[in-house]
DOPA-818311 format. One line per field, with one value per residue (C-alpha): residue number from 1; z, y, x; residue in one letter. Coordinates in steps of 0.2 Angstrom, whole numbers. Each point is the difference from the previous one (the first is absolute). Layout:
REM DOPA-818311
drenlo (NUM,...);
pz (Z,...);
py (Y,...);
px (X,...);
selo (a,...);
This chain:
REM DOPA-818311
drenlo (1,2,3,4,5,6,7,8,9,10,11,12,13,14,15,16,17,18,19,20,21,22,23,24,25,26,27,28,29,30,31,32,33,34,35,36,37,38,39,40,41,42,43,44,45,46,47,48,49,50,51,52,53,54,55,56,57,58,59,60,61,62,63,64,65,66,67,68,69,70,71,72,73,74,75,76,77,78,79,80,81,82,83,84,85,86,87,88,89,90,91,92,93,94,95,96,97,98,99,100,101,102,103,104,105,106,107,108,109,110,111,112,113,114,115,116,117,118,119,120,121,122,123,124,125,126,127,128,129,130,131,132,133,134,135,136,137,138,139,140,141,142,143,144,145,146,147,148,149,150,151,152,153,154,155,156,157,158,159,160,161,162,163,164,165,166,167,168,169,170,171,172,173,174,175,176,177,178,179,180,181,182,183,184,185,186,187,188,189,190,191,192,193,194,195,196,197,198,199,200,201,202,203,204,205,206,207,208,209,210,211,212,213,214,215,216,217,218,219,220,221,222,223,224,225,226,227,228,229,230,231,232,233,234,235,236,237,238,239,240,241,242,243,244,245,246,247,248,249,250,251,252,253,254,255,256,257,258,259,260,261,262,263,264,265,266,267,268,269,270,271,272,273,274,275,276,277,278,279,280,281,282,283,284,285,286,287,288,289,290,291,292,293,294,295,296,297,298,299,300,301,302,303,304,305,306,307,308,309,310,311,312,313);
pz (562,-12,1,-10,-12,-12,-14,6,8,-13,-4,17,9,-11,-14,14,13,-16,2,21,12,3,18,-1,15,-2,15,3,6,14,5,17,-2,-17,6,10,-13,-11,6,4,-19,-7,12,-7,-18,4,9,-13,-10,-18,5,-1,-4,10,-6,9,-6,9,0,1,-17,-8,6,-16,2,20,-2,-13,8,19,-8,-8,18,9,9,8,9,0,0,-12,-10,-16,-6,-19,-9,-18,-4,11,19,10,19,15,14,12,12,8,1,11,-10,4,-8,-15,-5,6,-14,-12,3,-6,-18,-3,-7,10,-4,-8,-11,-5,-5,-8,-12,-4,-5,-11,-10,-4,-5,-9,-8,-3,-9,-12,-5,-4,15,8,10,9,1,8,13,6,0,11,12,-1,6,11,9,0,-2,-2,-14,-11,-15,1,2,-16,-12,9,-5,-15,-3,7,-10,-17,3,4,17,6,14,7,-6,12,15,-2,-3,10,16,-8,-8,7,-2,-18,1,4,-8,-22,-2,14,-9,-18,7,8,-18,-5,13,-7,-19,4,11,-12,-16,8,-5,-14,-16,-15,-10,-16,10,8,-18,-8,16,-4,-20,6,10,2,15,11,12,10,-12,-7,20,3,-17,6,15,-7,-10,19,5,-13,2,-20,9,-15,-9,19,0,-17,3,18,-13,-10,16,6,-17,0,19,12,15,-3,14,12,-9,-2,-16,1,17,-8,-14,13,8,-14,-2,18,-3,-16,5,8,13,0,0,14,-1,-4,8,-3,-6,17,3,18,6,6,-22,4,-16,-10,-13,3,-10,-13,1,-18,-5,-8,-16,-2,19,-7,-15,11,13,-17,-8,17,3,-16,4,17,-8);
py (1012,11,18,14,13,13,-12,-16,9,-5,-17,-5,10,6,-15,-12,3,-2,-19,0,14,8,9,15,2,20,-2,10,-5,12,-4,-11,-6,-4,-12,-7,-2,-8,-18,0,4,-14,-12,2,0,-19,-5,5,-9,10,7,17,6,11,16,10,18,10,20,8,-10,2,17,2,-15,2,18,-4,-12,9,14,-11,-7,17,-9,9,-16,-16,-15,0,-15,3,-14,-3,-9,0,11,15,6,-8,4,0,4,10,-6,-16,-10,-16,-15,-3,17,-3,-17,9,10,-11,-10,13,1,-17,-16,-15,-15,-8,19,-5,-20,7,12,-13,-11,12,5,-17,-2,13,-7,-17,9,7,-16,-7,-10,2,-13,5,17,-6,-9,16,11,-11,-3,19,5,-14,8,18,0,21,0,5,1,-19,-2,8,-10,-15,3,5,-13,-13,11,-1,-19,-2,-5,11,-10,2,20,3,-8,9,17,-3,9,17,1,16,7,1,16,8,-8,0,-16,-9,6,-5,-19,-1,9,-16,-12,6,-5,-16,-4,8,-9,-17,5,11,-5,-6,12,-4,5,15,7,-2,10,14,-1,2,15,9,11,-18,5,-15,-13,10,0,-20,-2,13,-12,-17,7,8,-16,-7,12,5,19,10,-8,5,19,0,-5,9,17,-3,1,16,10,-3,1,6,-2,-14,-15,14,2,-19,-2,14,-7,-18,8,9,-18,-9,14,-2,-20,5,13,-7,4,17,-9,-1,15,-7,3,19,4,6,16,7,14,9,1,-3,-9,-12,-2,-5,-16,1,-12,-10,0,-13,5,-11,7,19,-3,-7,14,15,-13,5,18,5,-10,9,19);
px (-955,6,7,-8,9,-4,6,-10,-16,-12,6,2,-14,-14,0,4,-15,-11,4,1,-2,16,5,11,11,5,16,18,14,1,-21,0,-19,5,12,-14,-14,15,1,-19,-5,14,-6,-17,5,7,-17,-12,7,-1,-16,9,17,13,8,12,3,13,-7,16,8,-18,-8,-10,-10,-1,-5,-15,-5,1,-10,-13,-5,4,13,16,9,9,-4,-12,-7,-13,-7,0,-13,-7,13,-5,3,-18,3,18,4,14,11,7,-16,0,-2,-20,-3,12,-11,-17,6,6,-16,-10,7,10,-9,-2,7,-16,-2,18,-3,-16,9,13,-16,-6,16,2,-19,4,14,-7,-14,14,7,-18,-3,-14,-3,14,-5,-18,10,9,-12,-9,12,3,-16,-2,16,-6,-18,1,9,-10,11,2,-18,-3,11,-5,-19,2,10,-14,-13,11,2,-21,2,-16,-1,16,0,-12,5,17,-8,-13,11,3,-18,-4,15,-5,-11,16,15,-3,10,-13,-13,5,2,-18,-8,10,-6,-17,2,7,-16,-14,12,-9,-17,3,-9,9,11,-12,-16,8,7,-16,-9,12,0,-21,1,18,-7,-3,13,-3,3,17,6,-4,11,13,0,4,13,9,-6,12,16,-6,1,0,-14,-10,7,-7,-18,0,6,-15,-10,10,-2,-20,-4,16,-12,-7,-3,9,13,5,7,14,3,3,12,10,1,7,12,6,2,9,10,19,6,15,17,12,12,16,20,2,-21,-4,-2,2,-7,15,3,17,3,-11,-15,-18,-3,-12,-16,1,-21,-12,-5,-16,-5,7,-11,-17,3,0,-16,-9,4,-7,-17,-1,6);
selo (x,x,x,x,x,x,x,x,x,x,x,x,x,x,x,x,x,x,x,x,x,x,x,x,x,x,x,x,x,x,x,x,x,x,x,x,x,x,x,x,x,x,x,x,x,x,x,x,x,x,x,x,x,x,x,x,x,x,x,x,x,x,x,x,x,x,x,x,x,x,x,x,x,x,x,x,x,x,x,x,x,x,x,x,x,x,x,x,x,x,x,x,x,x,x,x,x,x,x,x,x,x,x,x,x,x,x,x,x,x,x,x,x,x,x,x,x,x,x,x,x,x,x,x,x,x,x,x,x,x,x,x,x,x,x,x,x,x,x,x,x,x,x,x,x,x,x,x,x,x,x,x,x,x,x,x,x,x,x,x,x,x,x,x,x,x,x,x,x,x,x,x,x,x,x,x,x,x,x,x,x,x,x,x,x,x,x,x,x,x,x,x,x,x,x,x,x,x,x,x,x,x,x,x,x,x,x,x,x,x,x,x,x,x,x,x,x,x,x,x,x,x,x,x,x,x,x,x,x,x,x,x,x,x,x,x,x,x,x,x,x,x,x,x,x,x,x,x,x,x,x,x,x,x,x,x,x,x,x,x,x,x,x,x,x,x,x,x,x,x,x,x,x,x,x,x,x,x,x,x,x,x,x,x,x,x,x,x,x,x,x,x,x,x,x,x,x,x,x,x,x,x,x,x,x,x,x,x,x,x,x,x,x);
């Protein structure tokens, strides 16, 4: 638990629930149910056990941030607890709840456990991946997803990791459980257009006979696709935007569309992930202090997006 002031506010509350959830407790000395509610939150914060953090903000010493924030939620009384999260306010409540309410509460915005030991997976996947490692990294990712099949995050990395290693096989089995989720999520979808080279890759003629086809006719799209493919196929990603743009600048429809929808793929699969704000990056959405954190860009993915729009415009 720790107490909230004008000076710590974002360090302690808006940078720190981008790491956990954090519960503002808005109380006063003089407020009866806030001596009620007190002992119920702390008791809470010990049985969660990190799954979110406590903070204590008394409004009479801190009227600025009680008052913003009593506004924000059209709120005129005490107690009153706002939940953190991400760096922003998400939902409270008013008034000494009973402790069943409180955790019906909680439960509908902290992780569970298995979310939690997920996570911790995939950060040091992540980490493992860093330092060149991975093996390691495969092993974590599994477990990961294996602990929290809906996460989908880990789910990603963990088959594109299978993909980049040739493992089809196992690729699809692990991404086989949010297949239809591709049609809405652009990551999903970049990995089944994956999934798709690496199967077609099998049969694909070789790269001599499939040169010659194109040196032969420069408009046989087919042929320049099953190329494009066995070079996805083989994480040589550029070398398949580059054939899939040839397609693009002659024919943007063709085959429905499919080559542009192959390039945006491999971008996708490219493209990393925006880093992790770090201490003092987040930015809170009372704007009390802090910065947004610029998102560092790929240049070869930068280059390859330019390379398409001026094919499509």
């Amino acid at each position: 638990m720790i107490d909230v002031t004008i000076q710590n506010f974002q360090d302690e509350l808006i940078t720190a629930s981008m790491r956990q959830p954090v519960l503002l407790d808005i109380w006063a000395p003089w407020c009866g149910p806030c001596k009620v509610l007190g002992p119920v939150l702390e008791k809470l914060e010990v049985a969660y056990a990190g799954r979110f953090k406590l903070a204590k903000l008394n409004s009479d010493e801190q009227p600025e941030i009680s008052g913003q924030l009593s506004q924000a939620f059209g709120v005129r009384s005490i107690p009153f607890c706002v939940l953190f999260d991400q760096g922003q306010p998400v939902d409270g409540f008013v008034g000494a709840l009973p402790e069943s309410q409180v955790r019906a509460f909680l439960d509908k915005h902290v992780p569970t456990v298995d979310e939690l030991e997920a996570e911790a997976e995939l950060e040091e996947a992540e980490v493992a991946l860093a330092e060149g490692d991975a093996d390691a990294a495969l092993a974590k990712l599994q477990q990961a997803v294996a602990i929290d099949p809906a996460n989908d995050e880990a789910r990603f990395d963990y088959v594109k990791l299978l993909l980049e290693r040739g493992a089809l096989a196992q690729a699809e089995t692990a991404f086989e459980p949010v297949a239809k989720k591709a049609a809405t999520d652009a990551r999903l979808e970049a990995l089944s257009h994956w999934i798709a080279a690496q199967r077609k890759a099998g049969a694909a003629r070789p790269a001599d006979a499939l040169a010659a086809a194109i040196a032969a006719n420069k408009r046989d799209f087919d042929t320049r696709f099953e190329l494009a493919q066995t070079h996805f196929a083989a994480n040589r990603f550029t070398a398949a935007m580059d054939e899939l743009l040839e397609i693009v600048m002659r024919d943007k429809a063709w085959s429905g569309d499919l080559a542009r929808k192959t390039y945006v793929a491999i971008l996708a699969v490219m493209a990393k992930p925006a880093p992790k704000p770090a201490a003092g990056e987040a930015k809170g959405a009372l704007e009390l202090t802090g910065k947004a954190a610029a998102v560092s860009a790929d240049p070869v993915v930068d280059q390859y997006r330019r390379k398409l729009s001026m094919a499509l415009f």
